[in-house]
mmJSON file of the N, C-alpha and C atoms, coordinates in Angstrom:
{"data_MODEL":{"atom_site":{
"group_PDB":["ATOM","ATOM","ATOM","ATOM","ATOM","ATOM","ATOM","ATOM","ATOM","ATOM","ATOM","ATOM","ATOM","ATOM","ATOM","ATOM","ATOM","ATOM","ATOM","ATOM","ATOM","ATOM","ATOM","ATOM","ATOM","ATOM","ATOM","ATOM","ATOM","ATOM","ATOM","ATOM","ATOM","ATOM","ATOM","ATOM","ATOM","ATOM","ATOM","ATOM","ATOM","ATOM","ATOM","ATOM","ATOM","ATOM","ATOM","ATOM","ATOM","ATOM","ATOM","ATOM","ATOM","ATOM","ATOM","ATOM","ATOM","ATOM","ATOM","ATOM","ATOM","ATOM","ATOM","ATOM","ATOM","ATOM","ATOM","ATOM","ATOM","ATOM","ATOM","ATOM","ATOM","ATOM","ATOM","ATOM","ATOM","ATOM","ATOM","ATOM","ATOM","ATOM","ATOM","ATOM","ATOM","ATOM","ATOM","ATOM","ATOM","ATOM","ATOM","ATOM","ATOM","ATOM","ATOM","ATOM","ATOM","ATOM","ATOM","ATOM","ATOM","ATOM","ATOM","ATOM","ATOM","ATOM","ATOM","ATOM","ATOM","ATOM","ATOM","ATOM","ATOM","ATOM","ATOM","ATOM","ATOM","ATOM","ATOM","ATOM","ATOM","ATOM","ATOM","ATOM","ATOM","ATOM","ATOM","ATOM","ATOM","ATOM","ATOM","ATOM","ATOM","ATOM","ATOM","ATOM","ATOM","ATOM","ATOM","ATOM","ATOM","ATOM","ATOM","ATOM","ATOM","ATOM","ATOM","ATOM","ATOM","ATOM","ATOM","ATOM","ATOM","ATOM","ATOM","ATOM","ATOM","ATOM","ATOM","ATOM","ATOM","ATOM","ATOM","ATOM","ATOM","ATOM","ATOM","ATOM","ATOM","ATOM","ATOM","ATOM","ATOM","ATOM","ATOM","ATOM","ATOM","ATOM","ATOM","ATOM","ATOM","ATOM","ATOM","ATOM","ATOM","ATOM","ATOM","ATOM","ATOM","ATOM","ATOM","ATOM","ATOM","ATOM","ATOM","ATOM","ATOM","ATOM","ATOM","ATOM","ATOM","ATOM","ATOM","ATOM","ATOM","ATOM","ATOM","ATOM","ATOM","ATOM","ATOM","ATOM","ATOM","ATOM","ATOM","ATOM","ATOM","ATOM","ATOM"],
"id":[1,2,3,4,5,6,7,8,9,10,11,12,13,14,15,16,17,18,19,20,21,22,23,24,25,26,27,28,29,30,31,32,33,34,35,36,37,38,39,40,41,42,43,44,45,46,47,48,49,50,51,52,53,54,55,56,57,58,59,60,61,62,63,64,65,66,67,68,69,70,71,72,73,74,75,76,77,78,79,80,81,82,83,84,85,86,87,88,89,90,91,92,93,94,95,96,97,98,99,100,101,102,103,104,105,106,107,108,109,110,111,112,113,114,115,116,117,118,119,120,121,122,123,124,125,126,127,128,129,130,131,132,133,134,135,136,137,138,139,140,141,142,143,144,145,146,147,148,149,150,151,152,153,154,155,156,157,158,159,160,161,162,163,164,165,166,167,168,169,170,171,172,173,174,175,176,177,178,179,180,181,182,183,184,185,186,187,188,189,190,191,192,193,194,195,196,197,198,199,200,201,202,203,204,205,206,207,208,209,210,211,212,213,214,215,216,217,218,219],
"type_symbol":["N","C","C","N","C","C","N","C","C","N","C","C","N","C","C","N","C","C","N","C","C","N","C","C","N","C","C","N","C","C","N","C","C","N","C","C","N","C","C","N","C","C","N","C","C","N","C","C","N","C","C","N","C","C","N","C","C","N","C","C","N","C","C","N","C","C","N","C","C","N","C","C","N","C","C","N","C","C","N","C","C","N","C","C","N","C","C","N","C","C","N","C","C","N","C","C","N","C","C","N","C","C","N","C","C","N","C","C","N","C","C","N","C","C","N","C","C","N","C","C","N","C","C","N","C","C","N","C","C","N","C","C","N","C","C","N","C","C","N","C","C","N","C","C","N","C","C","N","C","C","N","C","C","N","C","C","N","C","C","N","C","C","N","C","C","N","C","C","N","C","C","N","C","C","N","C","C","N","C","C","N","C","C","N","C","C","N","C","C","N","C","C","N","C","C","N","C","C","N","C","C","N","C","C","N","C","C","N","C","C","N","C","C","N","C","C","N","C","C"],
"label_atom_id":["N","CA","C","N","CA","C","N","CA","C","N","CA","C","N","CA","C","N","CA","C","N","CA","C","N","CA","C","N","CA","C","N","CA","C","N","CA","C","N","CA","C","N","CA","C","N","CA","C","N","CA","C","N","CA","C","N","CA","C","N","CA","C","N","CA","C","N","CA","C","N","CA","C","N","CA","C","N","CA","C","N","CA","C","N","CA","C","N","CA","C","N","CA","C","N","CA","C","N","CA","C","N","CA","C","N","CA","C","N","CA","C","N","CA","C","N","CA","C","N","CA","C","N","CA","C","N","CA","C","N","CA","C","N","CA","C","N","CA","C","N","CA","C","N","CA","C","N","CA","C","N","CA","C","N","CA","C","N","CA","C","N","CA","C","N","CA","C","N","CA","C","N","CA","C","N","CA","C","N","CA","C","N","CA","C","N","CA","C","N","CA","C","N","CA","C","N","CA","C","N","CA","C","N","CA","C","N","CA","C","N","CA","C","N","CA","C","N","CA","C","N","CA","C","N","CA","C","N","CA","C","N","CA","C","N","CA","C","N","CA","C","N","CA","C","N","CA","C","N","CA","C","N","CA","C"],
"label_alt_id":[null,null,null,null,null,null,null,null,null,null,null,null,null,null,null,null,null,null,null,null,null,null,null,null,null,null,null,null,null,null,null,null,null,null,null,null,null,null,null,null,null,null,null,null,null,null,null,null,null,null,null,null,null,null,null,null,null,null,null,null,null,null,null,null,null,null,null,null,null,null,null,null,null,null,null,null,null,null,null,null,null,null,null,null,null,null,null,null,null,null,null,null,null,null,null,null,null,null,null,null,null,null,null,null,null,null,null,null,null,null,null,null,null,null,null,null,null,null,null,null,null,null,null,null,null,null,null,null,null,null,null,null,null,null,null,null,null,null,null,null,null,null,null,null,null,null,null,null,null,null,null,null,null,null,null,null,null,null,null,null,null,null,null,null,null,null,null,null,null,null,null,null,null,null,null,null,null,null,null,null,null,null,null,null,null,null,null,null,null,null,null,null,null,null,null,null,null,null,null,null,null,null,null,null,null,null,null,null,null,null,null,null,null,null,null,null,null,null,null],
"label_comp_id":["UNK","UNK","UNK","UNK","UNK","UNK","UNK","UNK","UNK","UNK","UNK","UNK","UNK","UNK","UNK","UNK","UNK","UNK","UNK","UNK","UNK","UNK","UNK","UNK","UNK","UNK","UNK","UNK","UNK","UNK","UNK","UNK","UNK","UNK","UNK","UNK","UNK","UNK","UNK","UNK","UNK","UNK","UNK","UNK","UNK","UNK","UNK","UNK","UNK","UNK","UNK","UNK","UNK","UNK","UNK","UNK","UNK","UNK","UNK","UNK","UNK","UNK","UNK","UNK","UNK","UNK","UNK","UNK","UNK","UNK","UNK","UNK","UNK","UNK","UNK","UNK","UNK","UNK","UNK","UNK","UNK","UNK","UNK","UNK","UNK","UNK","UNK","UNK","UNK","UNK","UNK","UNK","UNK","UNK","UNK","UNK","UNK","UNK","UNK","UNK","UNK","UNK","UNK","UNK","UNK","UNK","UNK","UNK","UNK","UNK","UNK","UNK","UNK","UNK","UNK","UNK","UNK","UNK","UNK","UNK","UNK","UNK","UNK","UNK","UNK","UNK","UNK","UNK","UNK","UNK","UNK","UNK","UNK","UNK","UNK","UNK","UNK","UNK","UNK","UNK","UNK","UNK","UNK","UNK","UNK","UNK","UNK","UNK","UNK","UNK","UNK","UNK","UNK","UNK","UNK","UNK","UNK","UNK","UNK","UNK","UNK","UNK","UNK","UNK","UNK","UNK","UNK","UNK","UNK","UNK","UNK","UNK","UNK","UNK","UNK","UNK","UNK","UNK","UNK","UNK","UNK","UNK","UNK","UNK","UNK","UNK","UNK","UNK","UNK","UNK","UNK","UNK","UNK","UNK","UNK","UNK","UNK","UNK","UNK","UNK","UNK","UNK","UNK","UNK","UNK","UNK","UNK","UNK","UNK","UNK","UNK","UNK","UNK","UNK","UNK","UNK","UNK","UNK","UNK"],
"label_asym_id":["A","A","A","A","A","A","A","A","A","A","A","A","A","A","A","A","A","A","A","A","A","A","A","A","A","A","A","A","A","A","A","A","A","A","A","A","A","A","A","A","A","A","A","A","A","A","A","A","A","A","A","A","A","A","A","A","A","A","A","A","A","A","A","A","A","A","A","A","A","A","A","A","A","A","A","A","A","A","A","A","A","A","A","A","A","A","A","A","A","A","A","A","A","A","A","A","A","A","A","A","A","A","A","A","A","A","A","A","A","A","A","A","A","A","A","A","A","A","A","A","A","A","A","A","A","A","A","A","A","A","A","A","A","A","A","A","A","A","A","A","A","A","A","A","A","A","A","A","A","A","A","A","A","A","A","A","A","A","A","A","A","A","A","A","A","A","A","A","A","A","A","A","A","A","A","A","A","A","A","A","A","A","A","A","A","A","A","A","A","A","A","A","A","A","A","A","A","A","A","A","A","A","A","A","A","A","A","A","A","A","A","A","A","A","A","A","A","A","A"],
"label_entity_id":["1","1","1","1","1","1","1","1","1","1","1","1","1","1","1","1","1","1","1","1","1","1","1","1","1","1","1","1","1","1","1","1","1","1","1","1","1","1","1","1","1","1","1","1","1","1","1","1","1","1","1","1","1","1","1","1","1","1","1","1","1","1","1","1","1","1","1","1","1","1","1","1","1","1","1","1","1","1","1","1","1","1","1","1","1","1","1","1","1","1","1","1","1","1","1","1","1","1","1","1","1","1","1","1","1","1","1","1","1","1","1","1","1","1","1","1","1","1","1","1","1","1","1","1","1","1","1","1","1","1","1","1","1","1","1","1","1","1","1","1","1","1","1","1","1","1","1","1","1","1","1","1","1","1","1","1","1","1","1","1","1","1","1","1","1","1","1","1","1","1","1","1","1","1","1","1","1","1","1","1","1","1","1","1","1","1","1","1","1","1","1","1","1","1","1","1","1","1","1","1","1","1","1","1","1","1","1","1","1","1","1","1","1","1","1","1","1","1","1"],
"label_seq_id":[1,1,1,2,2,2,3,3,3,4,4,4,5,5,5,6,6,6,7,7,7,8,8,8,9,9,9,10,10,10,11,11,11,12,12,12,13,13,13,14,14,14,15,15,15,16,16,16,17,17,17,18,18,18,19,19,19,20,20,20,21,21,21,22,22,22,23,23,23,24,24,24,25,25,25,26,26,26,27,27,27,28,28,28,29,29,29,30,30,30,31,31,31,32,32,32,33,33,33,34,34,34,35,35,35,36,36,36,37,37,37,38,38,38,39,39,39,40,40,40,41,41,41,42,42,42,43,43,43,44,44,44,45,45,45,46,46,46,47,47,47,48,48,48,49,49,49,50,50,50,51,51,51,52,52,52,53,53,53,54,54,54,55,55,55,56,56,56,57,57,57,58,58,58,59,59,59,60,60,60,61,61,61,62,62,62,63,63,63,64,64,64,65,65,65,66,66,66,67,67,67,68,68,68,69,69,69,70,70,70,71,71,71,72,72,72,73,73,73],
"pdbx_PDB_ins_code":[null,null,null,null,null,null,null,null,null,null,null,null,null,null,null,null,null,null,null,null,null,null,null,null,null,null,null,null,null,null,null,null,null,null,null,null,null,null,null,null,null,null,null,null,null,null,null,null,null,null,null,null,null,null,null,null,null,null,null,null,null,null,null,null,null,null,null,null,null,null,null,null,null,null,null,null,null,null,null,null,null,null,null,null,null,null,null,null,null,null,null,null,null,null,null,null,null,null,null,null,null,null,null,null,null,null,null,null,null,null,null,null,null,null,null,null,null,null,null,null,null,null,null,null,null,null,null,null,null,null,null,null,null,null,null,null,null,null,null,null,null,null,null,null,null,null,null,null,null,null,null,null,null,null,null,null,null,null,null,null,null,null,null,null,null,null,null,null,null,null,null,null,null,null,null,null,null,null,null,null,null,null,null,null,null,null,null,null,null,null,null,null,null,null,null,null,null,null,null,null,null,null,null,null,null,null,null,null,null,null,null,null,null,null,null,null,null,null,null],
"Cartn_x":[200.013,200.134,201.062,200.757,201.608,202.866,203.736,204.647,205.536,206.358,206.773,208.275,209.037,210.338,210.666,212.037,212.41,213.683,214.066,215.959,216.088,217.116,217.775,218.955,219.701,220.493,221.63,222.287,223.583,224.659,224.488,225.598,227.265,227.654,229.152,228.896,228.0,228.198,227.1,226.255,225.686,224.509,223.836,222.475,222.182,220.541,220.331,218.953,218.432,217.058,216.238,215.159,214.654,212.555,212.03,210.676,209.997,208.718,208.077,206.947,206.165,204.283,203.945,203.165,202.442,200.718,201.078,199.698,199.566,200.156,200.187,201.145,201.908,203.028,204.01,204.236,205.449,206.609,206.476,207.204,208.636,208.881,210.598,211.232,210.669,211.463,211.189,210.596,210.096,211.603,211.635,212.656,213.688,214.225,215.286,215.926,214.677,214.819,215.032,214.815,214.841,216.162,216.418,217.449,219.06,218.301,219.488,220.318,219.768,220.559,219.993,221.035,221.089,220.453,219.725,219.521,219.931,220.837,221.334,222.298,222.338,222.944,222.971,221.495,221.717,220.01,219.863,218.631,218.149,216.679,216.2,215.22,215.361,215.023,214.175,213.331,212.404,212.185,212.861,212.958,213.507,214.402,215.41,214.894,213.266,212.353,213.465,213.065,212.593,211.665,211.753,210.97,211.126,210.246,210.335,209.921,210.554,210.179,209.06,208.253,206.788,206.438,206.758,206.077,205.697,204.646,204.643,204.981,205.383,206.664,205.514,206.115,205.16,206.212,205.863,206.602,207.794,209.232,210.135,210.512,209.933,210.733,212.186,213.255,214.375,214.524,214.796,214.922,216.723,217.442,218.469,218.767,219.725,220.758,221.612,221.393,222.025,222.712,224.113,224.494,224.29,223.589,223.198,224.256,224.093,224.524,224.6,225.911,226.211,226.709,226.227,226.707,226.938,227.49,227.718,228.874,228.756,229.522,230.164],
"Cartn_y":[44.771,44.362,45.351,45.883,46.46,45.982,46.58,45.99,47.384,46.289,47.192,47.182,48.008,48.17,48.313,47.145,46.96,46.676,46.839,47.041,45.674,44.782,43.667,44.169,44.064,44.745,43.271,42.743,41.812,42.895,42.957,44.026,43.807,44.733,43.98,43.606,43.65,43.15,44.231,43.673,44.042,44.611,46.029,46.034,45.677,45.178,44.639,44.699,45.834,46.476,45.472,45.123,44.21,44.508,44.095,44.865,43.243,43.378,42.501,42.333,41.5,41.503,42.179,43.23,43.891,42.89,41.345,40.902,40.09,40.49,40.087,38.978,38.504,37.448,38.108,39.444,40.142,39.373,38.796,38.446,38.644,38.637,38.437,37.699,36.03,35.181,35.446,36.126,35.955,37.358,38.322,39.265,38.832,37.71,36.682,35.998,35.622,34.773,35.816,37.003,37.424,38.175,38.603,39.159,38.205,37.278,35.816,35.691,35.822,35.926,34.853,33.701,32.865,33.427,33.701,33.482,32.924,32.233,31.006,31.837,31.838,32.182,33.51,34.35,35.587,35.706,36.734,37.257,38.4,38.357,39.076,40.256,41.674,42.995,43.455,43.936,44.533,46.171,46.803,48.487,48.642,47.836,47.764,46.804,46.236,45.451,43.919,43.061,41.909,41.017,40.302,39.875,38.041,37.728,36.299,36.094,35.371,35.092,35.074,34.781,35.102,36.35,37.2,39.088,39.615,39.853,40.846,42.054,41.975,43.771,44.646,45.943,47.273,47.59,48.252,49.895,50.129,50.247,50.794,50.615,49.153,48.445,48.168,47.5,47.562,46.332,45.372,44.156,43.682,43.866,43.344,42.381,41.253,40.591,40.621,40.558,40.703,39.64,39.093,38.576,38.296,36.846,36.746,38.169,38.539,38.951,38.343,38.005,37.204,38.215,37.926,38.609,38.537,39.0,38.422,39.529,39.395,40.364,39.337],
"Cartn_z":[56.528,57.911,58.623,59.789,60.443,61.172,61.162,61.987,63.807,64.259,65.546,65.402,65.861,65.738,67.043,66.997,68.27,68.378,69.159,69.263,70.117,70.056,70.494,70.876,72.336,73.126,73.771,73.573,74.188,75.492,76.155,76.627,76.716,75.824,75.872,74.456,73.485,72.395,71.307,70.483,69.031,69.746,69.002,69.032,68.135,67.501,66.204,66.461,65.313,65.182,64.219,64.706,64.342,63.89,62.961,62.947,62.579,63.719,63.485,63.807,63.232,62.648,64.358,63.658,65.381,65.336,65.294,65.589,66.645,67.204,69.2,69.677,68.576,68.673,68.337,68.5,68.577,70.453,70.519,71.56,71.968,72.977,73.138,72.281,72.422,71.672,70.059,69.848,68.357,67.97,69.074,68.775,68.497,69.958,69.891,68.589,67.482,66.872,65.633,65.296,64.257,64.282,65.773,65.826,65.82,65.5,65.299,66.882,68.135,69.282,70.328,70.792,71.436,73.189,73.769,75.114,76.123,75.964,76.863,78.03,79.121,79.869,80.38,80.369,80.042,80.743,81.688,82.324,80.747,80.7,80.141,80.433,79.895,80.561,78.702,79.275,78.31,79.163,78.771,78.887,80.401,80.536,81.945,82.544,82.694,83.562,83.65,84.245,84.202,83.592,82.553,81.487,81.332,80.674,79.662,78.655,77.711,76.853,75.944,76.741,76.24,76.501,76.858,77.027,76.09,75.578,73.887,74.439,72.91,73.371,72.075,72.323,71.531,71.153,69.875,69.372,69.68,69.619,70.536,71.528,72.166,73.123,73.189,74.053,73.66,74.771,73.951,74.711,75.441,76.578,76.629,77.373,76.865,77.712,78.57,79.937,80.734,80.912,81.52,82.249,83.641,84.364,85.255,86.579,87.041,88.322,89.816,89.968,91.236,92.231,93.41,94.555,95.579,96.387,97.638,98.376,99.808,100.563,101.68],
"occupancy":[1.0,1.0,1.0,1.0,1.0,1.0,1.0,1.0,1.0,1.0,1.0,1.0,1.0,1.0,1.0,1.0,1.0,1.0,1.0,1.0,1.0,1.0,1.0,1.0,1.0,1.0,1.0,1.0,1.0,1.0,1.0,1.0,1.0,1.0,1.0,1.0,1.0,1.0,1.0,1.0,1.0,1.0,1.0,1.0,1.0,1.0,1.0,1.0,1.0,1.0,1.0,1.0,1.0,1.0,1.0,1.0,1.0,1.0,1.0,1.0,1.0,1.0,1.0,1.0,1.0,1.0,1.0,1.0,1.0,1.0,1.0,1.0,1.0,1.0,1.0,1.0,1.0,1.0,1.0,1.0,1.0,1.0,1.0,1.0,1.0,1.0,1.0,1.0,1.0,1.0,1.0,1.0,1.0,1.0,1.0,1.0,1.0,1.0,1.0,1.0,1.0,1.0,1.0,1.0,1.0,1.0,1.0,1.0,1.0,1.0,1.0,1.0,1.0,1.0,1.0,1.0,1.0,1.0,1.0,1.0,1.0,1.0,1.0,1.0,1.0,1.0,1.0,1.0,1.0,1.0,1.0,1.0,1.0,1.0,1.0,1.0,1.0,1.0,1.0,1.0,1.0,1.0,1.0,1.0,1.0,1.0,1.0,1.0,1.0,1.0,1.0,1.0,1.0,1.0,1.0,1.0,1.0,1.0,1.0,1.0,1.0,1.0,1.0,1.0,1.0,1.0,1.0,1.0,1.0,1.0,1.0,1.0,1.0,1.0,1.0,1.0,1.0,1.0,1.0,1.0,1.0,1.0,1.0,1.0,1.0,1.0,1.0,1.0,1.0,1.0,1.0,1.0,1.0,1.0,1.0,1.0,1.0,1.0,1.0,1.0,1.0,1.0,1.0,1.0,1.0,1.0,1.0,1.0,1.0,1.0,1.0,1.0,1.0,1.0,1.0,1.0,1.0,1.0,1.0],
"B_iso_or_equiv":[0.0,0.0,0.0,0.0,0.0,0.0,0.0,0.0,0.0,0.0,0.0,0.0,0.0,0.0,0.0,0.0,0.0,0.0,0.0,0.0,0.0,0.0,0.0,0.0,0.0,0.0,0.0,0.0,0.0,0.0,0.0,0.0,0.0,0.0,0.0,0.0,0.0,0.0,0.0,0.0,0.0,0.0,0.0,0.0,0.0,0.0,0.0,0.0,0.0,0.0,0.0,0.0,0.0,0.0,0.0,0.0,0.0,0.0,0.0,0.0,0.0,0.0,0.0,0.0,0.0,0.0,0.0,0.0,0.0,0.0,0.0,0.0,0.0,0.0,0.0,0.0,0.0,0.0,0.0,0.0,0.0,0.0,0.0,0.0,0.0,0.0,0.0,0.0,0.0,0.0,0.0,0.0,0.0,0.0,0.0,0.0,0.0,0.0,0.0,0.0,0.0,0.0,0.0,0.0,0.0,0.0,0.0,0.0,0.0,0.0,0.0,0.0,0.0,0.0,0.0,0.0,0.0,0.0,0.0,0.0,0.0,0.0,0.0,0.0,0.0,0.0,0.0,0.0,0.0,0.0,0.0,0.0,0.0,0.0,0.0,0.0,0.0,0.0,0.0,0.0,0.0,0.0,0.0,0.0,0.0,0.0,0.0,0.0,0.0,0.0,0.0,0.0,0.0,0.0,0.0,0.0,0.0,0.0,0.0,0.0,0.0,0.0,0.0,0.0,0.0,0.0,0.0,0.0,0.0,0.0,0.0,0.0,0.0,0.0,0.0,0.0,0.0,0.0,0.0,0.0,0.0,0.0,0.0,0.0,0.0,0.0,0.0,0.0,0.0,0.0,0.0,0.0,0.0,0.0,0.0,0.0,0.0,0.0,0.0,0.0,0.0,0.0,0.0,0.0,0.0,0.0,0.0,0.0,0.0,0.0,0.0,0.0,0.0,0.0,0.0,0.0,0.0,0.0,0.0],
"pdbx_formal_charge":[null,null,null,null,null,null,null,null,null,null,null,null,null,null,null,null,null,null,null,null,null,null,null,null,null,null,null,null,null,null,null,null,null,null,null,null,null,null,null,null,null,null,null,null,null,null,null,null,null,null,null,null,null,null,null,null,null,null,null,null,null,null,null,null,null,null,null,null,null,null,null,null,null,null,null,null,null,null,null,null,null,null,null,null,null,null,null,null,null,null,null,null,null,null,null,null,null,null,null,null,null,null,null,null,null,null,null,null,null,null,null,null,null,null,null,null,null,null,null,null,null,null,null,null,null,null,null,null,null,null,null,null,null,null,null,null,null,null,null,null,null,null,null,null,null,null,null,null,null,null,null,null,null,null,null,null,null,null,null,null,null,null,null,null,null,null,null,null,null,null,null,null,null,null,null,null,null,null,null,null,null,null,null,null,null,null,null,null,null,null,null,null,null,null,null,null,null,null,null,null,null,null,null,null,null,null,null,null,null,null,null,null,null,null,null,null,null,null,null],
"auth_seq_id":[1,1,1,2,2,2,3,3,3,4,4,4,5,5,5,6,6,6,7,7,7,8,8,8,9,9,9,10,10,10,11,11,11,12,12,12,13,13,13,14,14,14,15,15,15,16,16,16,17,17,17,18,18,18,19,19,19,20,20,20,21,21,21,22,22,22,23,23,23,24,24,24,25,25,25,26,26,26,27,27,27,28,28,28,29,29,29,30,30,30,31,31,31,32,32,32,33,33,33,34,34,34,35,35,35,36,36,36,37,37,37,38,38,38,39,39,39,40,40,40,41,41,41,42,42,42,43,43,43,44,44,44,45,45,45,46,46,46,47,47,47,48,48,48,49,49,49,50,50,50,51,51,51,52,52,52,53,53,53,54,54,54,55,55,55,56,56,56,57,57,57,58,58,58,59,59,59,60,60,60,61,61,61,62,62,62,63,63,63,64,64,64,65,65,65,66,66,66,67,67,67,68,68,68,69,69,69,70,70,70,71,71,71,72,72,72,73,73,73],
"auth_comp_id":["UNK","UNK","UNK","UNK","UNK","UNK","UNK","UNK","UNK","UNK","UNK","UNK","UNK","UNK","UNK","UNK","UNK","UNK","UNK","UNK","UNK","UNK","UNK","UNK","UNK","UNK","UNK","UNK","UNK","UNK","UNK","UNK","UNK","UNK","UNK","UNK","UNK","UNK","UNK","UNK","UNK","UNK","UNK","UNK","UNK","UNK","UNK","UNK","UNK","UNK","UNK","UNK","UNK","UNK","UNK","UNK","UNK","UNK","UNK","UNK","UNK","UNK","UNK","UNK","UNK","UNK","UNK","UNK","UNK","UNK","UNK","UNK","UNK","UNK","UNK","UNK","UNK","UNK","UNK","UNK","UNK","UNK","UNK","UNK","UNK","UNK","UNK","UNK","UNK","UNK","UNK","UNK","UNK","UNK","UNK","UNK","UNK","UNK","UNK","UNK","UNK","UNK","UNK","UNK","UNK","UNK","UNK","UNK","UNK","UNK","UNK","UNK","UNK","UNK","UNK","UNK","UNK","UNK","UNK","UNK","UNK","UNK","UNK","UNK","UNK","UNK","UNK","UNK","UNK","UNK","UNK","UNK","UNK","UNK","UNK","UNK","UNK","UNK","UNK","UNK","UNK","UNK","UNK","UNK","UNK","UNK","UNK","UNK","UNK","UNK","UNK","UNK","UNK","UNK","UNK","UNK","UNK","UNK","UNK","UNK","UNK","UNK","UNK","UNK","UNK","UNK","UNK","UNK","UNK","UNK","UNK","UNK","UNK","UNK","UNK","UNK","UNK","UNK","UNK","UNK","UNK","UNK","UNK","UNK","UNK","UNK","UNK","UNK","UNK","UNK","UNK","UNK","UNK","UNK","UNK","UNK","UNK","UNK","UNK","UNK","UNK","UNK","UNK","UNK","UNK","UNK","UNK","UNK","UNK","UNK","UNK","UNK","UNK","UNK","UNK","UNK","UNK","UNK","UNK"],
"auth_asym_id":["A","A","A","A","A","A","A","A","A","A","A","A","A","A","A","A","A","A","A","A","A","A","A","A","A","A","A","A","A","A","A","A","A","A","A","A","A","A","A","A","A","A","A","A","A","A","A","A","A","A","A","A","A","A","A","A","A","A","A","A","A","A","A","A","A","A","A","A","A","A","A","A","A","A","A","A","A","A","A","A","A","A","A","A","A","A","A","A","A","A","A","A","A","A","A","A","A","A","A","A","A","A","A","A","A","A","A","A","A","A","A","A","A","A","A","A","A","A","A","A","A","A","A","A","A","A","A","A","A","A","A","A","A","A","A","A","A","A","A","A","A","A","A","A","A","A","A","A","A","A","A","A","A","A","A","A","A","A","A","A","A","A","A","A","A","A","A","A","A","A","A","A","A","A","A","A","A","A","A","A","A","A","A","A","A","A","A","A","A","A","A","A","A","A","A","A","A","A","A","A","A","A","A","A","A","A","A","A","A","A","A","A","A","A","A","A","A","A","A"],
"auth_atom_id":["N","CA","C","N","CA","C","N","CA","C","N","CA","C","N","CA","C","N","CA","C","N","CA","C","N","CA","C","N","CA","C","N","CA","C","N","CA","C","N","CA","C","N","CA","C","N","CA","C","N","CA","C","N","CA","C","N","CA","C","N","CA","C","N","CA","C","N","CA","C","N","CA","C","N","CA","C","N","CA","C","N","CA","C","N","CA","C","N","CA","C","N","CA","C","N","CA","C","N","CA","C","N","CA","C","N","CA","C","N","CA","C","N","CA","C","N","CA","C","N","CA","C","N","CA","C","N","CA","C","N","CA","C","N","CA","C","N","CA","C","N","CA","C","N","CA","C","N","CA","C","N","CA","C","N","CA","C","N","CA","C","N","CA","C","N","CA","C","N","CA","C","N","CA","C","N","CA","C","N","CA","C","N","CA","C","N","CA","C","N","CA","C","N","CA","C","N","CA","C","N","CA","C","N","CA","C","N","CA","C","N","CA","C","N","CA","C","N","CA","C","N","CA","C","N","CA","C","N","CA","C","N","CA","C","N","CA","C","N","CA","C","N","CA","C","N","CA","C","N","CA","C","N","CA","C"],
"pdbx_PDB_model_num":[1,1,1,1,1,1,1,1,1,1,1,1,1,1,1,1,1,1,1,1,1,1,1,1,1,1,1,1,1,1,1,1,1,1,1,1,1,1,1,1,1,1,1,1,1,1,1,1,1,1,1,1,1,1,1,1,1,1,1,1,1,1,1,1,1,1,1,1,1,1,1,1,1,1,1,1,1,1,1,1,1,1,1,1,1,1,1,1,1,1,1,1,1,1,1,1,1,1,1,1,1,1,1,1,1,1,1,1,1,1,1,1,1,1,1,1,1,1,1,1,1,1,1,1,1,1,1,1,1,1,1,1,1,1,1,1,1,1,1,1,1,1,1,1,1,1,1,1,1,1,1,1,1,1,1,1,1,1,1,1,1,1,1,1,1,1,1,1,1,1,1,1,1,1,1,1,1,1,1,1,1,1,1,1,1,1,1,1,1,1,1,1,1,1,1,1,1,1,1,1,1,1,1,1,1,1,1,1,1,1,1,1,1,1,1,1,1,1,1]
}}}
């Protein structure tokens, strides 16, 4: 079975390279889950983008956690 290699990104914290089944349920959360990393409180970016959970990721994606961003002037 093939698999995809993909980097799990926290900012401010761990990367943690993670490889998993390339049979179309390669997902965010499936990254989430292998990469042992909680989501909670945290916007998610698949190669800088804007993403969810459900996105299948490819090859060398690099999934990170952002901290929501508040703003105001």
């Amino acid at each position: 079975m093939a698999e995809i290699f993909v980097k799990v990104a926290r900012l401010g914290s761990r990367v943690t390279e993670v490889y998993l089944p390339d049979s179309g349920e390669a997902t965010v959360a499936a990254a989430l889950a292998a990469a042992e990393v909680d989501p909670g409180g945290y916007d998610l970016r698949v190669n800088g983008a804007p993403t969810t959970p459900s996105a299948v990721l490819a090859d060398g994606d690099v999934v990170t956690l952002v901290p929501p961003i508040k703003g105001g002037v």
